[in-house]
N, CA, C and O of each residue as an XYZ file, in Angstrom:
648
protein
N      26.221      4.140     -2.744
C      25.707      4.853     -3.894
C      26.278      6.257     -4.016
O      26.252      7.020     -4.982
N      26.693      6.382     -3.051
C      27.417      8.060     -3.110
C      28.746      7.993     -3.635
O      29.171      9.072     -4.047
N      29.624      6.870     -3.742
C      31.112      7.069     -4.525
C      30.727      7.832     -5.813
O      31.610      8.615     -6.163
N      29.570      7.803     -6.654
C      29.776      7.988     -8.072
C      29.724      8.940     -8.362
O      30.120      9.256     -9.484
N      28.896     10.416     -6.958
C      28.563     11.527     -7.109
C      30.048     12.430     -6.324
O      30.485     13.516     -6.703
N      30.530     11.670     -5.288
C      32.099     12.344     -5.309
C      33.155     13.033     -5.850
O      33.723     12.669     -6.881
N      33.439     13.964     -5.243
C      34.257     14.603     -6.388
C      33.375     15.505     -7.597
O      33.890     16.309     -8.373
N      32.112     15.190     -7.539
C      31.655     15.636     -8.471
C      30.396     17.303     -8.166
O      29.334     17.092     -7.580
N      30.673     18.496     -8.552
C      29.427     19.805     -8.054
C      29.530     20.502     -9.452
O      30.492     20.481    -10.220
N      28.277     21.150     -9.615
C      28.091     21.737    -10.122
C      26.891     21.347    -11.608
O      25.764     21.448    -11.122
N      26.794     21.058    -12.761
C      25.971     20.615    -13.429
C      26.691     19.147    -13.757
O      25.858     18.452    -14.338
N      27.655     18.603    -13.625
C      28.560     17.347    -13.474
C      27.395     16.054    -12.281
O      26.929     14.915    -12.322
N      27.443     17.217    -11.403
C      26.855     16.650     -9.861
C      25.707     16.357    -10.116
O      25.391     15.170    -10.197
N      24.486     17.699    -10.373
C      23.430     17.551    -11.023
C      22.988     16.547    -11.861
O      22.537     15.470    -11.471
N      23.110     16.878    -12.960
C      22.969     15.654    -13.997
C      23.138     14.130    -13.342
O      22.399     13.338    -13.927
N      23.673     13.713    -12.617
C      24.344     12.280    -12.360
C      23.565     12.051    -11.017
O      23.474     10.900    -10.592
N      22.875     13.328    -10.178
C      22.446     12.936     -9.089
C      20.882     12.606     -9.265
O      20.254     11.869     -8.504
N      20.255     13.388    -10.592
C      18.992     13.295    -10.592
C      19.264     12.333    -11.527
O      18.318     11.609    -11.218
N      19.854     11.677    -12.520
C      19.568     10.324    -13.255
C      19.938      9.305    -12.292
O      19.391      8.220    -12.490
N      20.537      9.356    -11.535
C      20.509      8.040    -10.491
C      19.656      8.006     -9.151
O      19.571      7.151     -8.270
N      19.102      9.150     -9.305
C      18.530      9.398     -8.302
C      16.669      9.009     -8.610
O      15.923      8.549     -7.746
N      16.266      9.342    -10.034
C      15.301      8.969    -10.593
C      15.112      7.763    -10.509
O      13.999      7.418    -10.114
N      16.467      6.338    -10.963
C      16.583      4.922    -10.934
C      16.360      4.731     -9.321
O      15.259      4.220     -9.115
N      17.104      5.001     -8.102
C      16.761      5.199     -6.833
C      14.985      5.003     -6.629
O      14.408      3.961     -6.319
N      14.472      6.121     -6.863
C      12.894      6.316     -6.529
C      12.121      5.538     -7.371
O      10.945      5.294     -7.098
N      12.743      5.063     -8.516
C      11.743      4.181     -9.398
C      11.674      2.792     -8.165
O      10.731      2.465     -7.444
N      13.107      2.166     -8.290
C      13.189      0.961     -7.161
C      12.225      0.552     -5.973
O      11.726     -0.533     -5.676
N      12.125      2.058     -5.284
C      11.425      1.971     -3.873
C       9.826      1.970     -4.463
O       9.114      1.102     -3.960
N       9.254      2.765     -5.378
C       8.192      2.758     -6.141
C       7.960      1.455     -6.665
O       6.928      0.929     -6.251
N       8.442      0.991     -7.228
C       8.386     -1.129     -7.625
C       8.318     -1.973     -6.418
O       7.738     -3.055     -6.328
N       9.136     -1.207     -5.282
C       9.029     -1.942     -4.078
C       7.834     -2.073     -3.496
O       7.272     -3.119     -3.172
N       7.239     -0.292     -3.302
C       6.115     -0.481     -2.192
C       4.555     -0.810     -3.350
O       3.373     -0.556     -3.115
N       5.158     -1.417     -4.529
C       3.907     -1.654     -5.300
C       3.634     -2.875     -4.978
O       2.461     -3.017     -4.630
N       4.172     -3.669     -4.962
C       4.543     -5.481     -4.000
C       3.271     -5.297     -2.669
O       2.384     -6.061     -2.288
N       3.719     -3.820     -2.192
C       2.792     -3.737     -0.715
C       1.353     -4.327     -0.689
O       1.103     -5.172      0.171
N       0.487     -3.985     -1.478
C      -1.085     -4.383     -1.341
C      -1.332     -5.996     -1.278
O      -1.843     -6.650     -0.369
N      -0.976     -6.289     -2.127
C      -0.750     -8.287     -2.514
C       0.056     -8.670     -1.479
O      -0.196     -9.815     -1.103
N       0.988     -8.091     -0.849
C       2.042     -9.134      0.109
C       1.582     -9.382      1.512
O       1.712    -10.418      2.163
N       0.988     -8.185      1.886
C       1.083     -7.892      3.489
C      -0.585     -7.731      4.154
O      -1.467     -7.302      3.410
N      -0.824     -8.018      5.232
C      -2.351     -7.404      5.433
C      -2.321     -6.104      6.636
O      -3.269     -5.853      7.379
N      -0.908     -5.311      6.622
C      -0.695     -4.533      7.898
C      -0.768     -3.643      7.187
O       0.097     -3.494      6.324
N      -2.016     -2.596      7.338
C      -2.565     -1.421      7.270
C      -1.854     -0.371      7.129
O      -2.086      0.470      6.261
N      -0.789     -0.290      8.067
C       0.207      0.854      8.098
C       1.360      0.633      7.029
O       2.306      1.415      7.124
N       1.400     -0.082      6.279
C       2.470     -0.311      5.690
C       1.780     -0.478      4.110
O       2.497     -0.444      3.109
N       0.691     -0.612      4.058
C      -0.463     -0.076      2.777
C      -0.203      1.461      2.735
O       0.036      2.130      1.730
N      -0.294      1.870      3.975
C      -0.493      3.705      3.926
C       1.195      3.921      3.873
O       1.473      4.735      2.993
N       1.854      3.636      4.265
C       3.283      3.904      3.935
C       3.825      3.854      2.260
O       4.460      4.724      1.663
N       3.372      2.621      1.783
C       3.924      2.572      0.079
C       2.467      3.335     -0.581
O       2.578      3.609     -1.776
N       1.421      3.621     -0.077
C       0.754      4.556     -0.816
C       1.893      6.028     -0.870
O       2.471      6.477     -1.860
N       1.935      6.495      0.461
C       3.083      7.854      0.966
C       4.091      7.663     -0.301
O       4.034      8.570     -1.131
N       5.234      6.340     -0.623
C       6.640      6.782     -1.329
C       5.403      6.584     -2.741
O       5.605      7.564     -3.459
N       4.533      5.927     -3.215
C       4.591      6.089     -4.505
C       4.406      7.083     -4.778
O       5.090      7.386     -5.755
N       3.447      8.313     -4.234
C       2.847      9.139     -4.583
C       4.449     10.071     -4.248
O       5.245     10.214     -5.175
N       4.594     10.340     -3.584
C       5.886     11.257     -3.288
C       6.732     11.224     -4.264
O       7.128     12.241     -4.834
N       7.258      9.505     -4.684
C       9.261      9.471     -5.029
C       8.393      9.798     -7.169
O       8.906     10.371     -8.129
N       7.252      9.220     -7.056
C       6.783      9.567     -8.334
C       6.668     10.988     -8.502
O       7.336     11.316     -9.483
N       6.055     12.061     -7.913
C       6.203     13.056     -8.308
C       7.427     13.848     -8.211
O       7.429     14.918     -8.819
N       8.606     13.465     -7.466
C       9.689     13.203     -7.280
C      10.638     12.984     -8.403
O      11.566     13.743     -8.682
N      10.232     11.531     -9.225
C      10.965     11.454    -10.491
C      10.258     12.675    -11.794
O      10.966     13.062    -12.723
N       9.087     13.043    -11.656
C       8.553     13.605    -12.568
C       9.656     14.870    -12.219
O      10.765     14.632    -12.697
N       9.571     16.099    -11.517
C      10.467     16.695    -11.411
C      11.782     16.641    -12.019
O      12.139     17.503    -12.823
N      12.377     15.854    -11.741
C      13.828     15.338    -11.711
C      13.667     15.199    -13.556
O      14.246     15.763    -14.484
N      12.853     14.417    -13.498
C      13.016     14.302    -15.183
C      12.509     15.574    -16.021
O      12.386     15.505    -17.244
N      12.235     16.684    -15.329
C      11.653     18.046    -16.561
C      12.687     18.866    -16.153
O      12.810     19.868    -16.858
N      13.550     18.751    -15.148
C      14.543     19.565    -14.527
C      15.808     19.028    -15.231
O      16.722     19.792    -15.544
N      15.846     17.749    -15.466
C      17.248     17.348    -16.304
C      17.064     17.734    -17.780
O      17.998     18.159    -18.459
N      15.758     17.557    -18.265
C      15.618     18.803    -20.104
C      15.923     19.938    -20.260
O      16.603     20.612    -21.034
N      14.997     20.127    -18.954
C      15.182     22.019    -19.381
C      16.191     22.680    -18.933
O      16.556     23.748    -19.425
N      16.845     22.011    -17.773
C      18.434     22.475    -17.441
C      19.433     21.997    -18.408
O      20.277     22.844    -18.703
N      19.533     20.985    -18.906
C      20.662     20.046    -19.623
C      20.316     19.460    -20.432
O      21.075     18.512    -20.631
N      18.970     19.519    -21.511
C      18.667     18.789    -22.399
C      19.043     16.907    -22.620
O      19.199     16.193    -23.610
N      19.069     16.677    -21.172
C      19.535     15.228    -20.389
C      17.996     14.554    -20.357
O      16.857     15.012    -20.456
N      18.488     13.425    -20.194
C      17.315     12.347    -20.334
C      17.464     11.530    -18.757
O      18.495     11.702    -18.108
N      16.428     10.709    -18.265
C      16.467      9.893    -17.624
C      17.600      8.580    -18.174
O      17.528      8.134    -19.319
N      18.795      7.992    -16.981
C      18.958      7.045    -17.598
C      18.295      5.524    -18.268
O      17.246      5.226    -17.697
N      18.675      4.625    -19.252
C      17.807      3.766    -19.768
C      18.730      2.296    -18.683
O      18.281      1.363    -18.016
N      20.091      2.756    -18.988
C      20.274      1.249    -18.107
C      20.795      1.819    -16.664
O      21.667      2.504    -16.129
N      19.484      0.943    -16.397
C      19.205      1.355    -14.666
C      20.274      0.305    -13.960
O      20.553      0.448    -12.770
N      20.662     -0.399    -14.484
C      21.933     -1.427    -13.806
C      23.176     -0.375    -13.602
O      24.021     -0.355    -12.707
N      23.050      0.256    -14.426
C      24.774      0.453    -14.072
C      25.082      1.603    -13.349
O      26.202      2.111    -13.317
N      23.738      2.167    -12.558
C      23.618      2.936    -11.091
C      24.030      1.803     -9.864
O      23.591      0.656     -9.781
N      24.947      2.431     -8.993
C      25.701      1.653     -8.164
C      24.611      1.130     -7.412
O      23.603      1.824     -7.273
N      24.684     -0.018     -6.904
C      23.949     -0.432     -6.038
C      22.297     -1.126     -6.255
O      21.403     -1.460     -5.477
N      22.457     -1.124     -7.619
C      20.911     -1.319     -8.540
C      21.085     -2.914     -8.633
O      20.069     -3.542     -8.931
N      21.805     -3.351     -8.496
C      22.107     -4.982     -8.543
C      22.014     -5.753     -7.324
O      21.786     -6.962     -7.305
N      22.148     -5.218     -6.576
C      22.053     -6.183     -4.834
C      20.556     -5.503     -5.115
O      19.877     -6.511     -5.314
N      19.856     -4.612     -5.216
C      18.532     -4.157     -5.168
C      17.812     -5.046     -5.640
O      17.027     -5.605     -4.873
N      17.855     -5.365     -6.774
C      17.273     -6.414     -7.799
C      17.308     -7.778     -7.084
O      16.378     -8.575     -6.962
N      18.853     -7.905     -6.538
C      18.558     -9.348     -5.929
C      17.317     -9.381     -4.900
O      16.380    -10.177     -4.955
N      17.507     -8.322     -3.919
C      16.426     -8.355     -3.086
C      15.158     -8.100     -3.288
O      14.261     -8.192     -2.450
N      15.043     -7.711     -4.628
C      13.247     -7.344     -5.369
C      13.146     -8.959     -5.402
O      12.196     -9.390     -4.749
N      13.753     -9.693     -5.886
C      13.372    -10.971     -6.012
C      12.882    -11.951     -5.291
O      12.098    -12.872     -5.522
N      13.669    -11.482     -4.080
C      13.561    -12.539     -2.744
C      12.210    -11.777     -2.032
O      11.465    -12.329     -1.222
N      12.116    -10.819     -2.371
C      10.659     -9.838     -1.370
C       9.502    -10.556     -2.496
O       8.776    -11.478     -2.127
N       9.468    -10.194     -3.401
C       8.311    -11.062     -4.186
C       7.653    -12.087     -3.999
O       6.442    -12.268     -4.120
N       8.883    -13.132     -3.540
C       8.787    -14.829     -3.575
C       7.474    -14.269     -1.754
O       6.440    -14.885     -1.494
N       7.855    -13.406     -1.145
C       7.722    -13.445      0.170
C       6.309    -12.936      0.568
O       5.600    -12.241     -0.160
N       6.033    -13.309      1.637
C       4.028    -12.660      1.745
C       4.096    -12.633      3.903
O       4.876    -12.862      4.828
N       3.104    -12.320      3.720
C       2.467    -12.045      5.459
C       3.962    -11.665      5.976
O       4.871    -11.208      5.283
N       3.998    -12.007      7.557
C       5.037    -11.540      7.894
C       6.194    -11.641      7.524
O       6.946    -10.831      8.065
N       6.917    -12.709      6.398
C       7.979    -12.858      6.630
C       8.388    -11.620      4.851
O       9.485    -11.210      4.472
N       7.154    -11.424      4.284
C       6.975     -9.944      3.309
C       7.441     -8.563      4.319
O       8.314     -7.766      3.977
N       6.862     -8.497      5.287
C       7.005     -7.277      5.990
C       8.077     -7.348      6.768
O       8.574     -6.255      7.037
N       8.682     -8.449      7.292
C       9.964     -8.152      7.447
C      10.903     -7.641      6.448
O      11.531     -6.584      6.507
N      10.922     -8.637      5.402
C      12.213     -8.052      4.175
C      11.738     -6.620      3.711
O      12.610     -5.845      3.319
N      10.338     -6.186      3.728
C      10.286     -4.978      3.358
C      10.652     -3.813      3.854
O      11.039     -2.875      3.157
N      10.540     -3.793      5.251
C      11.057     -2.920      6.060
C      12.723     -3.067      6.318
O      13.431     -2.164      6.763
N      13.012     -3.919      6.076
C      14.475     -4.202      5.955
C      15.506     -3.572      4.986
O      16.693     -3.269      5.098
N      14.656     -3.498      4.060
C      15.116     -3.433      2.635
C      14.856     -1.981      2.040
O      15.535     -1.425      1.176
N      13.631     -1.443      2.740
C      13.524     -0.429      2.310
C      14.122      1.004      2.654
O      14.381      2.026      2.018
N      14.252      0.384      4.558
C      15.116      1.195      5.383
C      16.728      1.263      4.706
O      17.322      2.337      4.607
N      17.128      0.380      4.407
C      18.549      0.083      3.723
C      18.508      0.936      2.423
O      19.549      1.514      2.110
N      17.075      1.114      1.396
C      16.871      1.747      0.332
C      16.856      3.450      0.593
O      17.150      4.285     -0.262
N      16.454      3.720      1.937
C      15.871      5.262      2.013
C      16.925      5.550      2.700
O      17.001      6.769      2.848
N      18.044      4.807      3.342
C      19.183      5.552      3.902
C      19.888      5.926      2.732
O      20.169      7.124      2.763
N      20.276      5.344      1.712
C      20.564      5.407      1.063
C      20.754      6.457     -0.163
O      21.779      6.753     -0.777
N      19.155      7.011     -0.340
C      18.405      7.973     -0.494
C      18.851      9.511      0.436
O      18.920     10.625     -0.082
N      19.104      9.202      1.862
C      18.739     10.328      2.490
C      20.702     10.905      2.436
O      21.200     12.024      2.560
N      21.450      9.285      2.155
C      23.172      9.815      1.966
C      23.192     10.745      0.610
O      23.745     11.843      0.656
N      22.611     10.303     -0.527
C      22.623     10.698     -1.501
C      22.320     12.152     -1.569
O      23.181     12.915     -2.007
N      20.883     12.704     -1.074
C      20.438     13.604     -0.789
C      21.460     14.708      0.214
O      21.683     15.823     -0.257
N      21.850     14.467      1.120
C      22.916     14.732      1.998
C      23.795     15.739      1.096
O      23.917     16.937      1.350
N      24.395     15.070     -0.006
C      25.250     15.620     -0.799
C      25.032     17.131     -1.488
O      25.895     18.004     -1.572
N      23.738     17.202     -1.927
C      23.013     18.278     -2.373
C      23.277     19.567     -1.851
O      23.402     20.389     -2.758
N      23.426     20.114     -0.536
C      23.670     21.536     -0.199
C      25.422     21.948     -0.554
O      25.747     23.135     -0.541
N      26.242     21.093     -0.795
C      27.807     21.694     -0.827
C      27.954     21.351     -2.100
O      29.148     21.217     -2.371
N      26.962     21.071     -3.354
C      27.345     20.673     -4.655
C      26.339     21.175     -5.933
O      26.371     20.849     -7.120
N      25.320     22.219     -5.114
C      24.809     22.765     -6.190
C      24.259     24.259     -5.548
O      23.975     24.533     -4.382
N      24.233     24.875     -6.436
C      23.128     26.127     -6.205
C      22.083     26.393     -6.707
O      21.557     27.499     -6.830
N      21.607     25.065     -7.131
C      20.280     25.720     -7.420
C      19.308     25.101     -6.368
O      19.315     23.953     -5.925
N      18.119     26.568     -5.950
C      17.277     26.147     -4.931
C      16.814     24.817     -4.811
O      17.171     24.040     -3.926
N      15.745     24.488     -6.021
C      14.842     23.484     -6.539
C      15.709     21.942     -6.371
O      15.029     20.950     -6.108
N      17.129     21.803     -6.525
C      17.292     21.070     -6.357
C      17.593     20.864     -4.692
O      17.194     19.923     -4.005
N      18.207     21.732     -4.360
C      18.343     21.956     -2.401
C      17.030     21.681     -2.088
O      16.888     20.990     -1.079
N      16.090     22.002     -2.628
C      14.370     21.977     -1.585
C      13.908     20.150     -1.185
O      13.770     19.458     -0.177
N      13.800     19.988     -2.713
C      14.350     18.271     -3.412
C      14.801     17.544     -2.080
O      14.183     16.873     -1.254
N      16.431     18.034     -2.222
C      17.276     17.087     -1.227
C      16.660     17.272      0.367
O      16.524     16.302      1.112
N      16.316     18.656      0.759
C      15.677     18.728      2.136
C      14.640     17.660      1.987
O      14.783     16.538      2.473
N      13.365     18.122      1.154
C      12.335     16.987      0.989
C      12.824     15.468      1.555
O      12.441     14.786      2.505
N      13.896     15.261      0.473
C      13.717     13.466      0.539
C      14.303     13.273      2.258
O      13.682     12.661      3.127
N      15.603     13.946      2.439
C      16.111     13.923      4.184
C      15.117     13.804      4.569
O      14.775     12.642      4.792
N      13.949     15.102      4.905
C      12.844     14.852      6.022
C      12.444     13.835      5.825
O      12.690     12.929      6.621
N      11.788     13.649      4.851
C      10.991     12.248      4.248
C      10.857     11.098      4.708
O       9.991     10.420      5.262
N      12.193     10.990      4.267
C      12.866      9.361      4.518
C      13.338      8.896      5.690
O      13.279      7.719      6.045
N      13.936     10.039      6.474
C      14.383      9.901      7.311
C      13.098      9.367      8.465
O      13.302      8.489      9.304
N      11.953      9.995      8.320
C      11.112      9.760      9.420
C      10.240      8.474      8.776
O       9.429      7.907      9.509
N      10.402      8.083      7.562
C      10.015      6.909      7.246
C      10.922      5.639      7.620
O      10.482      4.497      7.757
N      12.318      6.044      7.769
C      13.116      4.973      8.211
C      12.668      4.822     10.275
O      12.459      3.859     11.014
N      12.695      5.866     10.421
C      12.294      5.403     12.107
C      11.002      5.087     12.031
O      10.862      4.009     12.607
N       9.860      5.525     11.562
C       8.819      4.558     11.614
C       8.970      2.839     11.266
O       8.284      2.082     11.953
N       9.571      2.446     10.555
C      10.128      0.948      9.895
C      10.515      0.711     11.148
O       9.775      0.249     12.016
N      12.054      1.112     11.345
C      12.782      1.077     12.684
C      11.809      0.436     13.543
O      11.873     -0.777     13.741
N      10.549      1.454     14.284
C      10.135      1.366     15.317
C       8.782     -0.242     14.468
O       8.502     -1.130     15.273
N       8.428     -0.318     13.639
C       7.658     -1.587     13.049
C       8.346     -2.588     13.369
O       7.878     -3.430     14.136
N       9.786     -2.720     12.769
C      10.689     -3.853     13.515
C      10.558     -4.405     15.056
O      10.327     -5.534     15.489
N      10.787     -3.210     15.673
C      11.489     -3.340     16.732
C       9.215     -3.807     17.469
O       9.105     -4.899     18.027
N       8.352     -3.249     17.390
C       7.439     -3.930     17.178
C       7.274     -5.420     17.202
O       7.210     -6.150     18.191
N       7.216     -5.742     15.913
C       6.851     -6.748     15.181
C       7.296     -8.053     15.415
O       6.706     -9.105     15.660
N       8.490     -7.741     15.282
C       9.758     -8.890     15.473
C      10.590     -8.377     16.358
O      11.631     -7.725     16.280
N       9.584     -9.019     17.684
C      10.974     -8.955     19.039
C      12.103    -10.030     19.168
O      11.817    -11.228     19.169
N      13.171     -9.662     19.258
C      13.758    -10.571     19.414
C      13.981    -10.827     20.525
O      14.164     -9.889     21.301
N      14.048    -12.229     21.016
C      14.292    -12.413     22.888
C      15.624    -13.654     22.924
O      16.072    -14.047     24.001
């Protein structure tokens, strides 16, 4: 997901990081909404409670920061953000899915979703100057990052492999 923001700083970078970046947090937000109906593991209820409430106030930002900086909109076709298509395939296959074999693909999928997130984010300190968006990119790094080793450590849990 990061080829598309390459090469690219300044309000170029901006613009393109928070409209794909909005499609990004919507995804994981659709994801951990699946959570209540799929799974009966407690910690992983309180985990997609954590990204909705976060990547949502998250997109709200992102979307009053792309008006009032750039009179820019959220994008409408969320496909043609890189990587929004293998996503979709796997929204599909997590749906069909429940009890454990739900919480496997979720943690699978989501860890794969928030690295993703935390490369993207990554980009943010050598391609803009504005604070609000640097605070943003720290945010989602910490974030995600300690949400991916919690998953990590659920896996490695859950499903031992011997």
């Amino acid at each position: 997901m990061t080829d598309s923001l390459k090469g690219l700083s300044g309000k170029a970078f901006e613009v393109k990081f928070m409209q794909e970046m909005i499609v990004h947090h919507q995804a994981a937000v659709d994801m951990a909404r699946l959570v209540p109906t799929h799974t009966r593991r407690p910690e992983l209820n309180t985990l997609a409670t954590n990204i909705i409430t976060a990547q949502t106030k998250e997109i709200g930002q992102m979307t009053t920061w792309l008006g009032r900086w750039y009179k820019e909109k959220p994008l409408t076709d969320t496909m043609s953000v890189p990587g929004m298509m293998d996503m979709m395939s796997g929204m599909d296959k997590l749906k069909a899915a429940k009890g454990a074999d739900f919480d496997k693909q979720f943690n699978a999928l989501m860890i794969q979703h928030h690295q993703q997130g935390v490369n993207m984010a990554n980009l943010i300190p050598s391609r803009t100057q504005r604070p609000e968006l640097t605070r943003l990119g720290q945010d989602i790094v910490r974030t995600q990052s300690a949400e991916i080793q919690e998953m990590n450590n659920w896996q490695q849990a859950w499903f031992k492999v011997y």
